[in-house]
Short mmCIF file of the C-alpha atoms (twelve columns), coordinates in Angstrom:
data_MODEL
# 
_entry.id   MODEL 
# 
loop_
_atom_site.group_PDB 
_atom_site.id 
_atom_site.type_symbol 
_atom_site.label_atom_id 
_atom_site.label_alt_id 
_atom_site.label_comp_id 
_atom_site.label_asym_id 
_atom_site.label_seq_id 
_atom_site.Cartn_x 
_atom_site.Cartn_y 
_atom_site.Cartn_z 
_atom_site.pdbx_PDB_model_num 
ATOM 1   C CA . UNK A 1   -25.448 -0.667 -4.357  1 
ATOM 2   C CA . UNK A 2   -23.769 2.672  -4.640  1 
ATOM 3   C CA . UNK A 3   -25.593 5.783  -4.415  1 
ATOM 4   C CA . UNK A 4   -25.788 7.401  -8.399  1 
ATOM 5   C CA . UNK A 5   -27.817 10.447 -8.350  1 
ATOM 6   C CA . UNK A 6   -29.913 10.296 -12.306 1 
ATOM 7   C CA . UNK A 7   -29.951 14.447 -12.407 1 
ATOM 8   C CA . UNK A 8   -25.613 13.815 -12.501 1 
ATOM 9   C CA . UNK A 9   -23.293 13.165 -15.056 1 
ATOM 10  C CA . UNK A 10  -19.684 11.227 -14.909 1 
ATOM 11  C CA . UNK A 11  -16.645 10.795 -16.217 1 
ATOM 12  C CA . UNK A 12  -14.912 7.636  -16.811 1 
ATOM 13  C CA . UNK A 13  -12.283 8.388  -14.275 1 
ATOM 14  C CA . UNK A 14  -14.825 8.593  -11.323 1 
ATOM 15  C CA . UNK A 15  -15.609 12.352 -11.076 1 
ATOM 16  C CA . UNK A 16  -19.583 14.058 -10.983 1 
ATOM 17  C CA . UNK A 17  -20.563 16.778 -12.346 1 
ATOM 18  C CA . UNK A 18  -24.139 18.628 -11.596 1 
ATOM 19  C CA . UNK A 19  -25.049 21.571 -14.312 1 
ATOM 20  C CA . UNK A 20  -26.222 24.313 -11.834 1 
ATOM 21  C CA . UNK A 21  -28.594 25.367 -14.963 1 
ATOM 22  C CA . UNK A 22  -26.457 29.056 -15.122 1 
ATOM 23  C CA . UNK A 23  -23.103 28.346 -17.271 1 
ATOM 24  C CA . UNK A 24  -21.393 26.662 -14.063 1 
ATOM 25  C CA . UNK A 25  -21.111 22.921 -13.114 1 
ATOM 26  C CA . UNK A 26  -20.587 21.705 -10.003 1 
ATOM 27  C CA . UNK A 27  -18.032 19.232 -9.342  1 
ATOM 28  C CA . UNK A 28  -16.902 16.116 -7.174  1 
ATOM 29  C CA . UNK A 29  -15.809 12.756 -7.131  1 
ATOM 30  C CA . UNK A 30  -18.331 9.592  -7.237  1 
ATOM 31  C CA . UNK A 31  -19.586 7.352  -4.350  1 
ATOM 32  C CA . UNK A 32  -17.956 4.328  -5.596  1 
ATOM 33  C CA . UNK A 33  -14.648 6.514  -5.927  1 
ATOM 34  C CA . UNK A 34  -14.692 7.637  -2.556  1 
ATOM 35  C CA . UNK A 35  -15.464 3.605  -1.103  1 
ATOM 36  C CA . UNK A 36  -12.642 2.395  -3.644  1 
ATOM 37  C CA . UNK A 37  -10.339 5.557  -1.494  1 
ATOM 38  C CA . UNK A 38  -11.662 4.689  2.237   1 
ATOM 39  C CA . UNK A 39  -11.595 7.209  4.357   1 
ATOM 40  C CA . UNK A 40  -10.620 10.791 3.230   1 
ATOM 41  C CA . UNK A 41  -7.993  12.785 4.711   1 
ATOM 42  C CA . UNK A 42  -6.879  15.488 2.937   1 
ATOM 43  C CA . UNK A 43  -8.252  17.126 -0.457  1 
ATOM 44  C CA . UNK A 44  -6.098  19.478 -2.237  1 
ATOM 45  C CA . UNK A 45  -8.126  22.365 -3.803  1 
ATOM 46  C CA . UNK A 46  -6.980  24.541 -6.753  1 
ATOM 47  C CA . UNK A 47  -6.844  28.242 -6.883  1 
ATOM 48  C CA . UNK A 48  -9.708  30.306 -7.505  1 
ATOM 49  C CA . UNK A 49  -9.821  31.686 -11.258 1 
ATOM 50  C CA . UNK A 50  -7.857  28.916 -12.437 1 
ATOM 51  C CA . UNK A 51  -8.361  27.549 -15.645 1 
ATOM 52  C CA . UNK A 52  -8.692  23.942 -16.157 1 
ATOM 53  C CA . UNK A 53  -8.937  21.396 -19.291 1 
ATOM 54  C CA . UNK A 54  -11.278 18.518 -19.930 1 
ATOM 55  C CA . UNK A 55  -9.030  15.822 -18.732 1 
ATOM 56  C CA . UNK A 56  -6.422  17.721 -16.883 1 
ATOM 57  C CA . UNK A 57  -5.364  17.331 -13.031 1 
ATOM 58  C CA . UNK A 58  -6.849  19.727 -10.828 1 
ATOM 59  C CA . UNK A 59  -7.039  18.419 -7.126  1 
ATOM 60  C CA . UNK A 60  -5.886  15.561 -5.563  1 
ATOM 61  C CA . UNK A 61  -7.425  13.662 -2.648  1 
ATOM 62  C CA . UNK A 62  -5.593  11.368 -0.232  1 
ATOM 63  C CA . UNK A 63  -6.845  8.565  1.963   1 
ATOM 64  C CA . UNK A 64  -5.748  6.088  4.329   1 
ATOM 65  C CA . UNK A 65  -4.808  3.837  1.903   1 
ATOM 66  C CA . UNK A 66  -3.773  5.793  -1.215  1 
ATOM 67  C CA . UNK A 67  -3.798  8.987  -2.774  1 
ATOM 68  C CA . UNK A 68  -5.637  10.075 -6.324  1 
ATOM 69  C CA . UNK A 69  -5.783  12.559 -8.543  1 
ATOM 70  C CA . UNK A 70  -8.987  14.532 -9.369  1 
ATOM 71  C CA . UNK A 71  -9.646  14.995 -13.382 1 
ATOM 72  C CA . UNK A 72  -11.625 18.065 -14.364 1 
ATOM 73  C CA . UNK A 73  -14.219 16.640 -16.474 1 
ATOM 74  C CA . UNK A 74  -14.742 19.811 -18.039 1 
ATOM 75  C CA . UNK A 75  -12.999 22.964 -19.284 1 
ATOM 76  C CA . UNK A 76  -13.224 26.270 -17.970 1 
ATOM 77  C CA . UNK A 77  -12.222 28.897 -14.706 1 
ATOM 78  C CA . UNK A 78  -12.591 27.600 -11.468 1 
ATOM 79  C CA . UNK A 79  -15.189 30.161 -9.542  1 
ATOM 80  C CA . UNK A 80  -15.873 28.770 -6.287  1 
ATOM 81  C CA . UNK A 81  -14.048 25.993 -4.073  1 
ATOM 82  C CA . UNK A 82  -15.477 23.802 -0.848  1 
ATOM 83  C CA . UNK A 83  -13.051 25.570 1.808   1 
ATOM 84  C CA . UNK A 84  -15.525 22.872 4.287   1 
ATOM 85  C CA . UNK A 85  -12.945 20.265 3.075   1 
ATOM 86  C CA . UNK A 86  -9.725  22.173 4.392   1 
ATOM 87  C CA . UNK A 87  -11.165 20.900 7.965   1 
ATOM 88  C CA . UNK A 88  -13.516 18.569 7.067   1 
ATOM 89  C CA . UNK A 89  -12.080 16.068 3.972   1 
ATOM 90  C CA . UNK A 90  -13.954 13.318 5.258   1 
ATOM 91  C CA . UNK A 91  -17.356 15.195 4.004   1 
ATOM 92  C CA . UNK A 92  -16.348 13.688 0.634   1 
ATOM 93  C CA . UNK A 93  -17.168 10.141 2.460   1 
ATOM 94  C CA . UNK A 94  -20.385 11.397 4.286   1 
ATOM 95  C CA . UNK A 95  -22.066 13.051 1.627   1 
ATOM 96  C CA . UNK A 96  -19.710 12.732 -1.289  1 
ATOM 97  C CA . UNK A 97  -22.736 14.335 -3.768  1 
ATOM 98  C CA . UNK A 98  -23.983 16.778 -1.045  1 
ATOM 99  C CA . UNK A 99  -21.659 18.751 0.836   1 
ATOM 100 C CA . UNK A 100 -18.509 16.852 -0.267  1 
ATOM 101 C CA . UNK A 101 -18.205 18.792 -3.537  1 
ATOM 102 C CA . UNK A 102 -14.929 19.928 -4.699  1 
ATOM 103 C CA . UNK A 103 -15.451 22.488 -7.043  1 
ATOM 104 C CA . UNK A 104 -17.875 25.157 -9.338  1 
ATOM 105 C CA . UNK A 105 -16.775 25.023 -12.437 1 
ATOM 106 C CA . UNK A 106 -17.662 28.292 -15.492 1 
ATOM 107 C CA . UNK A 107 -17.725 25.998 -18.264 1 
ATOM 108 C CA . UNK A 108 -15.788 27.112 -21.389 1 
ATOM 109 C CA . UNK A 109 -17.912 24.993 -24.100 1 
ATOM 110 C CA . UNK A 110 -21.212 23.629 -22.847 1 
ATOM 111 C CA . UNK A 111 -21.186 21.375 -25.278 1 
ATOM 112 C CA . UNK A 112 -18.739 19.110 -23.329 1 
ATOM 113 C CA . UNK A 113 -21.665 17.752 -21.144 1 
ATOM 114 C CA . UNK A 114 -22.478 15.847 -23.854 1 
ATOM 115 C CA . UNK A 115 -19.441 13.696 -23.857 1 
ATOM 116 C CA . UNK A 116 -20.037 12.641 -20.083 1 
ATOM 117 C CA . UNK A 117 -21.970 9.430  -19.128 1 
ATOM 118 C CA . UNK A 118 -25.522 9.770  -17.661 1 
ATOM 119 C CA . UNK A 119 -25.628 7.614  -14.391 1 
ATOM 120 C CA . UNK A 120 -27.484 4.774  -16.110 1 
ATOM 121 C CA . UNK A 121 -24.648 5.150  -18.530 1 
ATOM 122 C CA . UNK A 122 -22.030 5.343  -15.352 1 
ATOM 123 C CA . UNK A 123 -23.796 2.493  -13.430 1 
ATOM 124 C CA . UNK A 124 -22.756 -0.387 -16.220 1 
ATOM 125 C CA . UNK A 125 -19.410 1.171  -16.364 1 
ATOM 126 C CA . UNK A 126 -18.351 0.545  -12.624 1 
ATOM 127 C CA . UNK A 127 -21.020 -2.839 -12.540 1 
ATOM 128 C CA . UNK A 128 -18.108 -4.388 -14.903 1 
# 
């Protein structure tokens, strides 16, 4: 069974997100996304103070067998990045809710947490 942490919330397309509890979200992509990738070799990060839309691509991450976009599950300026992946993408495997974050997220409209999945919520989706 994959590991789904129950203090995260998802989006449909596979990405985490972890309110930091200070108007910033921290952001990633799922266990089962990174087994359905195999093994991680490169993640693209965005720029620092870019802004991103709920649903828009920001990052991409590339495996040995494919490559896939990253969603932002949320709106708002991108304030911090995981540099750690530049030399060490295959964190995202290791410890994809840990150290293998992509992202910190200032969230335009809080209020788009609600429209994410809690990981009970999450669990049925990818159990289909």
């Amino acid at each position: 069974m994959m590991s789904i942490p129950s203090n995260y919330l998802f989006s449909s397309s596979h990405e985490w997100v972890l309110d930091n509890g200070d108007g910033t979200v921290t952001v990633g992509i799922s266990d089962h996304a990174q087994d359905l990738l195999g093994d991680v070799v490169f993640v693209e990060l965005p720029e620092l103070g870019r802004e991103v839309t709920a649903g828009e691509e920001f990052s991409l991450v590339e495996s040995v067998k494919a490559a896939s976009d990253i969603y932002a599950p949320v709106s708002g300026e991108v304030v911090e990045i995981n540099d750690a992946l530049e030399n060490e993408p295959e964190t995202v495997n290791n410890a994809p809710y840990e150290g293998g974050w992509i992202v910190k997220i200032k969230l335009s409209d809080a209020a788009q947490l609600d429209g994410l999945l809690n990981a009970e919520a999450y669990a049925a989706t990818i159990a289909e």
